[in-house]
N, C-alpha and C positions, 0 to 999 in steps of 0.2 A: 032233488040233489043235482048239481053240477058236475054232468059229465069230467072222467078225468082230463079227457083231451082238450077241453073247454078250457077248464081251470089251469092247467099246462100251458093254454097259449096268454092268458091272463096272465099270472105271474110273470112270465118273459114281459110281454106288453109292459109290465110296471115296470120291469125294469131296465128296459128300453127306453122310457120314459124315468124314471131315475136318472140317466144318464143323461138325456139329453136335455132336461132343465135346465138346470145352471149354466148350460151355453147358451141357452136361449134366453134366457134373461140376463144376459151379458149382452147381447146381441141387442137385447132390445131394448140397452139403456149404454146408451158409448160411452160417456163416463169411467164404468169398470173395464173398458175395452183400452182407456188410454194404461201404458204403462208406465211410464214416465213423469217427473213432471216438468212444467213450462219453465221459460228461460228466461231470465229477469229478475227483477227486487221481490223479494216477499210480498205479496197484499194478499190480504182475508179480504173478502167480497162476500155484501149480502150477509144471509143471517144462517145459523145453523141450522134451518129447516131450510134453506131456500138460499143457496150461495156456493162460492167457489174457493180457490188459491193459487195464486200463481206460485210459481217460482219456492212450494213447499221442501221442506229437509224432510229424510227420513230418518227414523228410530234407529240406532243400530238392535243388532241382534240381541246383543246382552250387555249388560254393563254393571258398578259396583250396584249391586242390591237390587236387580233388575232380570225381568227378563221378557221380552218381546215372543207373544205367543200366538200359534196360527197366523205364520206370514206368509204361509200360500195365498191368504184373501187379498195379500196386496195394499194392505190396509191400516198402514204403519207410517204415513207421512202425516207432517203439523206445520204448523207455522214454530218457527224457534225456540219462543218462548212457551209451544207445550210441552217443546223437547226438553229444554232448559227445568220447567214443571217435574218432569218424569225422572229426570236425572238425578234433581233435589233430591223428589221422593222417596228414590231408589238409594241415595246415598247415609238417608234418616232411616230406613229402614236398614241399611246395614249396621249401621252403628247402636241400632236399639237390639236387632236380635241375630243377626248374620244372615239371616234367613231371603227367601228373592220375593220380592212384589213379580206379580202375575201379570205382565202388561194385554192388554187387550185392541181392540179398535182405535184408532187414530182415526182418520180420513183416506183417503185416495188419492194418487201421488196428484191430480189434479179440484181434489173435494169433487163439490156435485151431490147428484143422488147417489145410494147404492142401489142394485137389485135386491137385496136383504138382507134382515135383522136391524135396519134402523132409518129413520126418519129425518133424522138430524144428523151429527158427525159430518156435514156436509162442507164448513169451510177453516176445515184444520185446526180447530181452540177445543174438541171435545178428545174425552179417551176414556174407555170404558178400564176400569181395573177392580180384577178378581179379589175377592176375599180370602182364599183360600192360598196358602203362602207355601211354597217348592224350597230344596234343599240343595238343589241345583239345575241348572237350565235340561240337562236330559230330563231330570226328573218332571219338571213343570210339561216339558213337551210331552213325556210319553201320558204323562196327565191329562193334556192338552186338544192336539194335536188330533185333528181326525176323531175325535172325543165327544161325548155329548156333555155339557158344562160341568162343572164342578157340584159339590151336593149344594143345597139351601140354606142359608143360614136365620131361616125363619120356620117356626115351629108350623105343625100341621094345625089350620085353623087359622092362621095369619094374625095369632093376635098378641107373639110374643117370639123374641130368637129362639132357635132351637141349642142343641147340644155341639153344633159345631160351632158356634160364634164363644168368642173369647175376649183376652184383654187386647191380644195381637190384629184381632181385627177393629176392635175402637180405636186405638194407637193409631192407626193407617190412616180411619177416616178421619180422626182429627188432627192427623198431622198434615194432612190432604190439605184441610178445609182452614187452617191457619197459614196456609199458602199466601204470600200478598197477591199474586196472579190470576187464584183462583175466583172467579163470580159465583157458581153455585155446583152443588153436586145434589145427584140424584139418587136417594136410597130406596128399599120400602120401609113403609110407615112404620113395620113395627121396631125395623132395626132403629128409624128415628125415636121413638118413644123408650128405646135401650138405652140410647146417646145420652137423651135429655135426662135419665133416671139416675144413671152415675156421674154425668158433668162434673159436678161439683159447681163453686159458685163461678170459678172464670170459665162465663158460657159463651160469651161475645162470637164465638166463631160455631156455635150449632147455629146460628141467623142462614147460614151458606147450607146448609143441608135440609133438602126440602124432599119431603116426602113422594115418593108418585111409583105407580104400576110394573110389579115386576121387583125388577135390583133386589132379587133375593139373594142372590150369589155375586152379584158383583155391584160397584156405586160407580155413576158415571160422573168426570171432571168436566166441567164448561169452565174456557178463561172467560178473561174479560176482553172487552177490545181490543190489540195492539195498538200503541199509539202509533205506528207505520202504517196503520191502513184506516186511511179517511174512509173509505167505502161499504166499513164493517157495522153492520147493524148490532146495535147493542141489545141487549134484553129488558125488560122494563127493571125499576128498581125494585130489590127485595123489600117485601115488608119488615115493618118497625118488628123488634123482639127475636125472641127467639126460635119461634115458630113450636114450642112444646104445650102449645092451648089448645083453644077449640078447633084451630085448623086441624093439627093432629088430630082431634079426637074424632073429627068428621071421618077420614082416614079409618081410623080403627071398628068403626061403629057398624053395629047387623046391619045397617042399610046398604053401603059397601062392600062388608066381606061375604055379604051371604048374596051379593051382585044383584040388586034392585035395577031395575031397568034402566031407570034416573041417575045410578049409580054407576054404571059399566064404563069402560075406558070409552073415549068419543070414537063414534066409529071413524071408518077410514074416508082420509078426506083425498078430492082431487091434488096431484103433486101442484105446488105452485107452481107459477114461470119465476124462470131463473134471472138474474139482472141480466141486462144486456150482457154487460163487459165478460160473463162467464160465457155465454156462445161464443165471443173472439177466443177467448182463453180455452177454450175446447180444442178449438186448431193452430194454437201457439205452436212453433217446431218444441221441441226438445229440449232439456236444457245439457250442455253437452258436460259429457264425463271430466271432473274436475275445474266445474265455471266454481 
């Protein structure tokens, strides 16, 4: 057994270290250290794993059908037209049920990498958004806010929605995913195999929702290119169809959910290097209040 005095100085030590993490992985990626962002025309740089943004707008706080959550992370800038995306979204979603869409992760008032929770989101076209729908913006923040996520909307066993998903959360995604700006969104499998089961026949726009790891409580937006930023790496093209065949079923299948070796997310790979033009844009001044 562990001395009391032992385990007394342990607990403290965690929490010592609790504390000093997240500055330290702040520190040790300048990226989340810039707060600001650059001065100049919008461009997207580089690819959403691997890129930056000049001269990105920020989310407001709230707006009709909306609302911007956990902006202590800082993590609320895009390029325009994801704003312009959000704002659509937020305004369909008022006039279907009055209720607020959940806004989640944008980018960094400069993109980049983060120090955590995501890989991509790197040059302002991604935004992650909650399934779970608020009655108004206190209510979503104290939901929110210094919170651990929302519940699941995939049953235990991964092989079907659970009791929380509804018709307000397909609404969302495929009012998302019939976006013209939107290139793909990222759900889990099973919520796709939900999508594909009540479509109906006009399905042209589940092709944009592709299944992958995770996105149980939330589906994440990727745009397409801007056409203002020659420098923006695009993503390869979707495949033909719908995507509700054997890809899904690979997806769904024991080899996958019961995590075969073959099968597990790719482990963690080296960060790429970033284009050049984003190291200048690290040290851009400011973009000043009211350019």
């Amino acid at each position: 057994m562990i001395p009391r005095s032992v385990l007394r100085s342990l607990i403290q030590l965690g929490a010592l270290l609790g504390l000093l993490l997240p500055a330290a992985l702040v520190l040790a990626n300048p990226w989340a250290s810039v707060s600001a962002p650059s001065s100049g025309m919008t461009q997207v740089v580089g690819s959403t794993a691997s890129g930056c943004i000049a001269g990105a707008d920020p989310l407001s706080a709230s707006g009709p059908g909306y609302v911007s959550v956990r902006r202590y992370r800082n993590r609320y800038w895009g390029h325009p037209e994801l704003i312009r995306f959000i704002q659509d979204l937020g305004h369909a979603q008022m006039k279907r049920t009055g209720r607020l869409v959940l806004i989640g992760d944008l980018s960094q008032p400069r993109g980049g990498p983060m120090p955590s929770s995501h890989r991509s989101h790197q040059n302002g076209l991604d935004v992650d958004i909650w399934l779970t729908l608020a009655d108004s913006p206190e209510a979503a923040r104290r939901l929110m806010d210094n919170n651990p996520d929302p519940p699941s909307m995939v049953a235990v066993g991964g092989r079907s929605v659970s009791a929380a998903w509804g018709r307000d959360q397909f609404a969302l995604i495929e009012i998302a995913a019939r976006h013209p700006l939107v290139d793909r969104i990222f759900v889990n499998a099973a919520i796709k195999q939900e999508l594909c089961r009540i479509a109906g026949s006009d399905r042209a726009w589940l092709r944009k929702v592709r299944p992958w790891w995770g996105h149980d409580a939330h589906f994440h937006v990727r745009l397409r290119c801007p056409a203002d930023s020659p420098g923006c790496d695009p993503q390869k093209p979707l495949p033909e169809g719908d995507g509700c065949g054997s890809d899904l079923a690979w997806w769904l299948s024991d080899e996958v959910l019961r995590g075969l070796a073959k099968a597990k997310p790719p482990a963690k790979r080296p960060e790429p290097e970033l284009p050049p033009a984003c190291r200048t844009l690290l040290h851009d001044p400011p973009r000043i209040a009211g350019e």
